[in-house]
C-alpha positions as CSV (number, residue, x, y, z in Angstrom):
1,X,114.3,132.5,118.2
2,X,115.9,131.4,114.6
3,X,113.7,127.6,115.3
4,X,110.3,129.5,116.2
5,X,110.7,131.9,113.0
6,X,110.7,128.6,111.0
7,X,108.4,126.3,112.8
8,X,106.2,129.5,112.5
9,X,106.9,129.5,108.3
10,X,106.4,126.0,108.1
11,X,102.8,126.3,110.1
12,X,102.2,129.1,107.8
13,X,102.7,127.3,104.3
14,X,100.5,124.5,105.6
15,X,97.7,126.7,107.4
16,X,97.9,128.8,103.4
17,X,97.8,125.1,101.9
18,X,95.1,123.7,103.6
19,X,92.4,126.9,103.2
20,X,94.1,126.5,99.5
21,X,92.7,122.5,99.4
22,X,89.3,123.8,100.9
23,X,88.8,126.2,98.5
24,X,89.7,124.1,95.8
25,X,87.3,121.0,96.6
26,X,84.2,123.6,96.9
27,X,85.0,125.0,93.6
28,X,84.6,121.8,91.7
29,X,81.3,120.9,93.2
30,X,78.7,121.0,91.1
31,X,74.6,119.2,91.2
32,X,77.0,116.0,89.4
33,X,74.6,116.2,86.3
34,X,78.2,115.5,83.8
35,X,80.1,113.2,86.0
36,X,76.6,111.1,85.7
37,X,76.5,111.5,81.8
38,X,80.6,110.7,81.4
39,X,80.0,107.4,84.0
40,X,76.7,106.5,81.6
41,X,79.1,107.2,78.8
42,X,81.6,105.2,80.4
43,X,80.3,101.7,81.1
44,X,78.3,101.9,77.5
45,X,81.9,101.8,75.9
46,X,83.4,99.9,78.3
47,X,85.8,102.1,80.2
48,X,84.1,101.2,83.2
49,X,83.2,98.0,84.0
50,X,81.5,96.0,87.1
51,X,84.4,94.2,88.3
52,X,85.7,96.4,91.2
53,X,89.3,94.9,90.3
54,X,91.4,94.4,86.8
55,X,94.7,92.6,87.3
56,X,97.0,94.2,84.4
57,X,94.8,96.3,82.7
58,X,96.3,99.5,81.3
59,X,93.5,100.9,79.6
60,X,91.3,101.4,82.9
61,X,93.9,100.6,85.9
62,X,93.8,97.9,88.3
63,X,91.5,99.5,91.0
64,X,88.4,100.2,89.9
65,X,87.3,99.8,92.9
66,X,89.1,103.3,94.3
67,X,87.8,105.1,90.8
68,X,84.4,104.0,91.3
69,X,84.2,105.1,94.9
70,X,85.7,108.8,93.8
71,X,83.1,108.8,90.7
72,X,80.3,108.6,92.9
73,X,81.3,111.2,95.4
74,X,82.0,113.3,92.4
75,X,78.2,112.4,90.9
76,X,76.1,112.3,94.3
77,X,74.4,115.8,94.9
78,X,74.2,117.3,97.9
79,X,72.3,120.5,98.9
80,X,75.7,121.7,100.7
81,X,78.5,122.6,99.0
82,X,80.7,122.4,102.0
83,X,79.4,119.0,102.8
84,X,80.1,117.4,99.7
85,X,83.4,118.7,99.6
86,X,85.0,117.7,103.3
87,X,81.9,115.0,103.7
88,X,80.9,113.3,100.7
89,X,78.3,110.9,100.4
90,X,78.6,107.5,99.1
91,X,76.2,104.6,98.9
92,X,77.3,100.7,99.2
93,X,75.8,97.6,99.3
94,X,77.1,95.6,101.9
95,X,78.8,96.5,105.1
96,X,82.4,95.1,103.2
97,X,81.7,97.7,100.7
98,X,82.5,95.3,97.8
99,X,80.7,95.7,94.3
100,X,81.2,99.3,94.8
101,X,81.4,99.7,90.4
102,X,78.3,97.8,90.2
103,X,76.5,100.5,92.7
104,X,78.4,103.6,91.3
105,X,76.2,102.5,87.7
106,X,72.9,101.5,89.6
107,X,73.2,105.1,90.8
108,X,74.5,107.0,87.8
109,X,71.1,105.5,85.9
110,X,68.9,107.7,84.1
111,X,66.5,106.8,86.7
112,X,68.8,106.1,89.9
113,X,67.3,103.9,92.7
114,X,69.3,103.4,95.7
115,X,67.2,102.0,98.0
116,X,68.6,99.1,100.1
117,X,71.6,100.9,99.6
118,X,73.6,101.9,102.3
119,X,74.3,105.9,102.6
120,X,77.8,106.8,104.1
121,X,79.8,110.0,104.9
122,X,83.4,109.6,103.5
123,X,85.1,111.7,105.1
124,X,88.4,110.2,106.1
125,X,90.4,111.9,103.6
126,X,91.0,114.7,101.9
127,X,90.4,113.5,98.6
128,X,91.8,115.9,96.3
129,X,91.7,113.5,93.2
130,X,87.8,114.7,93.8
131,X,88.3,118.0,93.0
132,X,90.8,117.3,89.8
133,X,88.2,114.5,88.3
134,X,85.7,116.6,88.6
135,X,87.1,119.6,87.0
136,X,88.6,117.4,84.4
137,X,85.1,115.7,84.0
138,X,84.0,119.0,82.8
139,X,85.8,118.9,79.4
140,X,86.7,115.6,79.1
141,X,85.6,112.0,79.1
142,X,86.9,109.3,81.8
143,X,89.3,108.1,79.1
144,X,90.9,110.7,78.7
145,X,91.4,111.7,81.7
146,X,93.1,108.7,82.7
147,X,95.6,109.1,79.5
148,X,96.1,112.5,81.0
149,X,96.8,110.9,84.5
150,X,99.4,108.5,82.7
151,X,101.4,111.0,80.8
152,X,101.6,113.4,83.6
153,X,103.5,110.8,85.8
154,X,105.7,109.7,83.2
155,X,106.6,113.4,82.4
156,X,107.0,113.9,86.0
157,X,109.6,111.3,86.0
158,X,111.0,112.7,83.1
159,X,111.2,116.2,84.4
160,X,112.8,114.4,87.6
161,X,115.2,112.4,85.4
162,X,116.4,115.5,83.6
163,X,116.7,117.7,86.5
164,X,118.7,115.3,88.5
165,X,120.8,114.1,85.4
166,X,122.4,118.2,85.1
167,X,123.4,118.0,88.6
168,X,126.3,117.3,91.2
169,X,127.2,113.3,91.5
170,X,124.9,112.1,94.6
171,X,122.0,113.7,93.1
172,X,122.5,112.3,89.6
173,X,123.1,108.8,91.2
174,X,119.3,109.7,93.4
175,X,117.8,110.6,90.2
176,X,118.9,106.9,88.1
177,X,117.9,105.2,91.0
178,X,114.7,106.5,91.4
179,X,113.5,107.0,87.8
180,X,115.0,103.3,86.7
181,X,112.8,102.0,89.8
182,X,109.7,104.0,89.2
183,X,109.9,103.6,85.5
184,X,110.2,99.9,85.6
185,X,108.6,98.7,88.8
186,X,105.8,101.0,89.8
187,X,103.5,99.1,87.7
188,X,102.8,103.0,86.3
189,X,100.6,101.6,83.8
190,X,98.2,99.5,85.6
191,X,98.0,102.1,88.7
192,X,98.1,105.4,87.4
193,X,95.1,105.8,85.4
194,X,93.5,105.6,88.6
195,X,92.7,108.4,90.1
196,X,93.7,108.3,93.7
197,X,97.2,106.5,91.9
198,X,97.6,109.1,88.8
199,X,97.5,112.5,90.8
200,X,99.8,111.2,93.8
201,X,102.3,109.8,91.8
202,X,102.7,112.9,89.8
203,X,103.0,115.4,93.4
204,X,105.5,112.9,94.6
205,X,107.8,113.1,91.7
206,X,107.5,117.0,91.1
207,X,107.7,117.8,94.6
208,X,111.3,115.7,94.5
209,X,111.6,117.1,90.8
210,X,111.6,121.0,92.5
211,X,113.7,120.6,95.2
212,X,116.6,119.3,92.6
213,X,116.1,122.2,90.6
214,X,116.7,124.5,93.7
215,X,119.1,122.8,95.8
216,X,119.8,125.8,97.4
217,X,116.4,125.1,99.2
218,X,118.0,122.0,100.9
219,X,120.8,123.6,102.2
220,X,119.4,125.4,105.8
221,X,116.8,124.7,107.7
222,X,115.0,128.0,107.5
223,X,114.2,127.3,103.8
224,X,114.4,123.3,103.8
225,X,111.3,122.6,107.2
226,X,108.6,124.8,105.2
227,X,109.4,123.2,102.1
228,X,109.6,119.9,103.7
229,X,105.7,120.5,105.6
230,X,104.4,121.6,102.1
231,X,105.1,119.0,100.5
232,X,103.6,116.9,103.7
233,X,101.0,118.5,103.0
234,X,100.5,118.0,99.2
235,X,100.8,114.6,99.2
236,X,98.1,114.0,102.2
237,X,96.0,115.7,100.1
238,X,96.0,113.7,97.4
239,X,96.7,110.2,99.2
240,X,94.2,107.4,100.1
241,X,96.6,105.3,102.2
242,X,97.7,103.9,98.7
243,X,101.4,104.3,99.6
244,X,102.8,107.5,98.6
245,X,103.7,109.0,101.9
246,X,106.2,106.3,102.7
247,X,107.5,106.4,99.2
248,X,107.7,110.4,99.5
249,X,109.0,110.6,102.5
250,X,112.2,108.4,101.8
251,X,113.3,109.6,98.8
252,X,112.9,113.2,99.9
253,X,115.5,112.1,102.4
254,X,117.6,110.9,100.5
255,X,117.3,113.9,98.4
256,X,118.4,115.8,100.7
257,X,121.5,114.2,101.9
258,X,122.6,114.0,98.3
259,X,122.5,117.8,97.8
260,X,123.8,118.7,100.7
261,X,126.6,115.8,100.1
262,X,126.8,118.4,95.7
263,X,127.2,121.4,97.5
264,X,129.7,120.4,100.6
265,X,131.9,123.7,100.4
266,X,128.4,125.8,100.6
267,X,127.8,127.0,103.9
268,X,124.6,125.4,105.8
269,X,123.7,122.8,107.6
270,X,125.0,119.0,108.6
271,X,123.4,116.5,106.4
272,X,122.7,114.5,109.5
273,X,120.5,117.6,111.4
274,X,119.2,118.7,107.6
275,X,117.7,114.8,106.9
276,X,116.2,114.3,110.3
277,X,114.5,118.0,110.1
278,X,113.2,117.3,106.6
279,X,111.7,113.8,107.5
280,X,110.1,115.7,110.6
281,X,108.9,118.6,108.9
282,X,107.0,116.2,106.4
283,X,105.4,114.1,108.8
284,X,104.6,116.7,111.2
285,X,102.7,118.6,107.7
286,X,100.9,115.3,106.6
287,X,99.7,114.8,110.0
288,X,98.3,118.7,110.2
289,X,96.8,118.3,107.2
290,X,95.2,115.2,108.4
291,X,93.8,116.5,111.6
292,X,93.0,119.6,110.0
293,X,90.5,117.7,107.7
294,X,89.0,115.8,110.4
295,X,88.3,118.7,112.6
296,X,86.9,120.9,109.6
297,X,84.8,117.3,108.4
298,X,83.5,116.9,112.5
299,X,82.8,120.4,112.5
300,X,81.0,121.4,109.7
301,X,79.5,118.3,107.5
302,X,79.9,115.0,109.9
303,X,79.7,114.7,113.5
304,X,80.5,111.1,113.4
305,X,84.0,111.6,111.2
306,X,86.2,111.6,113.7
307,X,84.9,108.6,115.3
308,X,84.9,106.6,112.0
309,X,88.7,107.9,111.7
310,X,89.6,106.9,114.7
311,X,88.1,103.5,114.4
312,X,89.5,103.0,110.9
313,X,92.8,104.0,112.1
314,X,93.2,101.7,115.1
315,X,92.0,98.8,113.0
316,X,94.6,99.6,110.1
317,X,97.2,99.8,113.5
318,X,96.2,96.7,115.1
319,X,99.1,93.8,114.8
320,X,97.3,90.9,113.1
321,X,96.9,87.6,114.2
322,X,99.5,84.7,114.0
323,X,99.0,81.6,112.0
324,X,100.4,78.8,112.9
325,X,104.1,79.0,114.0
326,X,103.7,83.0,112.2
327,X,104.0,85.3,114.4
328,X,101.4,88.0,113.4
329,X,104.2,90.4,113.2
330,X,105.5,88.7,109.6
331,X,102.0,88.5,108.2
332,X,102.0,92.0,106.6
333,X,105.6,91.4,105.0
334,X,104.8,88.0,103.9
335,X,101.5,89.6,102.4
336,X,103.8,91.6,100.3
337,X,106.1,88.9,99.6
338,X,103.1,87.3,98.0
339,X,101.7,90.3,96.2
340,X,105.5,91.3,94.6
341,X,104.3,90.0,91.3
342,X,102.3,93.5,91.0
343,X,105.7,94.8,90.2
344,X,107.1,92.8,87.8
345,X,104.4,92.5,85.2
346,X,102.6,89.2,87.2
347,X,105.9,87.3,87.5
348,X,106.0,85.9,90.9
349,X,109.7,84.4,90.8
350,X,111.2,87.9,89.3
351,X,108.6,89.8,92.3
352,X,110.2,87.9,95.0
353,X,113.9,87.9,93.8
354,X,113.1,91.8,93.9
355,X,112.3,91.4,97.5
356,X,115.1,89.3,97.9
357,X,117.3,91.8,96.4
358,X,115.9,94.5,98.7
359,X,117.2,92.3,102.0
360,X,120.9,91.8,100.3
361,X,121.3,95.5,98.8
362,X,120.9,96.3,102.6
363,X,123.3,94.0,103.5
364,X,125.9,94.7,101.3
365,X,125.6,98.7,101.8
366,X,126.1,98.1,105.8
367,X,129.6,95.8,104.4
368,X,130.6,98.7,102.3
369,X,129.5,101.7,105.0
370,X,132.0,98.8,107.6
371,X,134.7,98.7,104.9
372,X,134.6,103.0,104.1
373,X,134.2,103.5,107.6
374,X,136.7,106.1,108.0
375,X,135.9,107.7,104.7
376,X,134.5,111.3,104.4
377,X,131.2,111.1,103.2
378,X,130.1,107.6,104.4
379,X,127.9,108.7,107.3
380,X,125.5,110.1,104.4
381,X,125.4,106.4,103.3
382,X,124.0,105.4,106.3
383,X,121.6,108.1,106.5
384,X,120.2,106.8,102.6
385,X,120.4,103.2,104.5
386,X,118.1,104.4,106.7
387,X,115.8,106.1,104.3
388,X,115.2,103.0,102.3
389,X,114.0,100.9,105.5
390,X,111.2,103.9,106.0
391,X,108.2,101.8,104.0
392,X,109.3,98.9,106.4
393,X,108.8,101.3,109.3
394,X,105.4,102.1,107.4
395,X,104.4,98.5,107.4
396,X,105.3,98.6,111.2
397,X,103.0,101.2,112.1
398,X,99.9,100.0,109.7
399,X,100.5,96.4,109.5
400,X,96.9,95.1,109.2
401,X,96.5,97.6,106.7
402,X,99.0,96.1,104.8
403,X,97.3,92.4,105.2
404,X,94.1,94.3,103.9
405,X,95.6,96.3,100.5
406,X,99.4,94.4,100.1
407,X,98.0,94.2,96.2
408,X,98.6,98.0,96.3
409,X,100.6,98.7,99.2
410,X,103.3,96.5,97.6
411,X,104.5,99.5,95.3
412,X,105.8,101.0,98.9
413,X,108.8,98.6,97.8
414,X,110.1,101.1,95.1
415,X,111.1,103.3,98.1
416,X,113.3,100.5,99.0
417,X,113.9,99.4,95.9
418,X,115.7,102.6,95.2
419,X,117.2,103.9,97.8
420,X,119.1,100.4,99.3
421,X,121.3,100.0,95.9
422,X,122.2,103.7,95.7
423,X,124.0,103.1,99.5
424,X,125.8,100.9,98.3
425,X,127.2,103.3,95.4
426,X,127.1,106.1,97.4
427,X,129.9,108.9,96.0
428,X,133.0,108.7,99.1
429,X,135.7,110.7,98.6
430,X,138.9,111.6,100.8
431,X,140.0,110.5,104.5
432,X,138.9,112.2,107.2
């Protein structure tokens, strides 16, 4: 009876959440008349630009490719309100959907002509950034909004940093590791002042940031599963596959076994029972929310979403092909391997000794969980072990979408990045 009472809580926060995202994407719809005049404004002073990608570029982020694509959903009108929200229309000029800034200013022009163009539904996501561009549209230019984007993830990290800093030893130990990492090798400043970067980033690191200032909340499973689906939740609503769910997802693990590790001699639950439930309650709240939109965007704006969905989704699923003597299975990781430079500021030899690193922090933390082996507190090592192979798990699951987007898929690492060193230094205290 005590599990149904919080499965039940949990369905109910992400139900509330859901009608909440809704709500919020029809209320920032408008006929697009000033997201047209700030994307005129924009390419006449050069904050937007035609190539669809800028390697390095921290004034207008490396994809603007992704920005141009939510500009235009944000500037093409639709009679429906509803529509445009779950369903919104974009145009593209080829079936590869390249070029996509050039076509975002053919049809922002004063006098917009889109034929040849080809009119699409895009409706695979929720695409929350829409609804926070647009409303920030309304009183401010694309530059700064972006600047806004930037500062709210590093004062999310801050906020993170702080709140992890003023409490018990595992958690302070989470909070350097994950700030250090996200500070230094999330390549913050060429990805978040994009807008399907800038907004994720910032749910991922407040989300972790609340639960450390109320541990209490990671302590049973009654209070810990709806939290745990929320947050799910949050961060569907604001992803684009760019990574943030496998990122999310192992740190809040890790998380949780360090809190639970601070507050040992408070009753609740086994960190063990209290990780898995959190890692399930997440996923099980990201996947709601996903079907959730699909059902509402095949319902009421698209018949053909969930056929595109599902056709998207097995190709992103499908196991590539091998080359030569690579099994197919390798490509995706060696597709990172060649795209680590992302996070070290375009160095490729300090981007793959990162990798490296990654491979030997694991080793080393099974050696030490071998050599502490009968030490209290060592089984929540191996649980943060496990947490930082969970973006390696991702790139199981998706692996041609990794081929397809390793030049931002790569910042999945950090997950890794983070969480392998801290099992090595996990806090052991006192035999068994």
């Amino acid at each position: 009876m005590a599990t149904l009472r919080v499965i039940s809580r949990a369905t109910l926060v992400v139900l509330i959440l859901n009608g909440l995202f809704l709500l919020l994407l029809v209320a920032a719809q408008d006929d697009g008349t000033t997201a047209r005049h700030r994307v005129r404004a924009a390419f006449a002073s050069g904050d937007l630009g035609f190539n669809d990608y800028l390697l390095f570029d921290s004034r207008r982020g490396f994809f603007q490719y992704n920005d141009c694509n939510v500009l235009q959903m944000i500037a093409n009108s639709n009679p429906s309100r509803m529509a445009q929200a779950i369903s919104p229309l974009v145009y593209a000029a080829n079936d590869d959907w390249t070029d996509q800034c050039a076509v975002l200013h053919r049809v922002t022009a004063e006098a917009p002509d889109v034929s040849g163009l080809i009119e699409r539904h895009y409706s695979r996501y929720w695409h929350g950034y829409n609804a926070g561009v647009a409303l920030a549209l309304r009183i401010a230019d694309i530059r700064t909004v972006r600047r806004s984007l930037v500062i709210a993830v590093w004062l999310s990290l801050l906020t993170l940093a702080v709140l992890t800093l003023r409490s018990g030893p595992a958690t302070r130990r989470f909070g350097v590791a994950v700030s250090l990492t996200a500070a230094l090798l999330w390549a913050v400043p060429y990805f978040d002042p994009g807008f399907t970067f800038g907004f994720g980033d910032t749910v991922v690191l407040l989300g972790l940031a609340i639960l450390a200032a109320r541990p209490q909340r990671a302590l049973q499973a009654g209070t810990l599963v709806p939290y745990a689906a929320g947050f799910g939740a949050l961060v569907v609503f604001f992803e684009m596959l760019t990574g943030q769910l496998p990122v999310a997802a192992a740190w809040l693990v890790a998380l949780v076994v360090a809190v639970r590790r601070d507050h040992a001699l408070v009753p609740g639950g086994d960190a063990r029972a209290l990780a898995l439930v959190a890692l399930a309650a997440f996923g099980m709240g990201g996947l709601a929310t996903v079907a959730i939109k699909q059902v509402l965007a095949q319902t009421l704006a698209d018949p053909g979403a969930g056929r595109a969905f599902l056709s998207h989704l097995v190709l992103y699923a499908d196991m590539p092909e091998g080359i030569g003597r690579r099994p197919g299975v390798l490509l995706p990781f060696l597709r990172l391997w060649d795209a680590s430079s992302v996070l070290t500021y375009g160095s490729t030899r300090a981007g793959r000794a990162l990798v490296l690193s990654i491979a030997l922090a694991c080793l080393l933390a099974v050696a030490v969980a071998w050599r502490d082996r009968r030490l209290e507190g060592n089984i929540d090592r191996l649980i943060v072990l496990a947490a930082s192979l969970i973006p390696v798990a991702w790139v199981l699951v998706l692996p041609q979408h990794t081929v397809i987007h390793a030049t931002f898929m790569v910042r999945i690492l950090v997950g890794s990045i983070a969480m392998a060193p801290l099992a090595v230094f996990w806090p052991v205290a006192g035999r068994r």
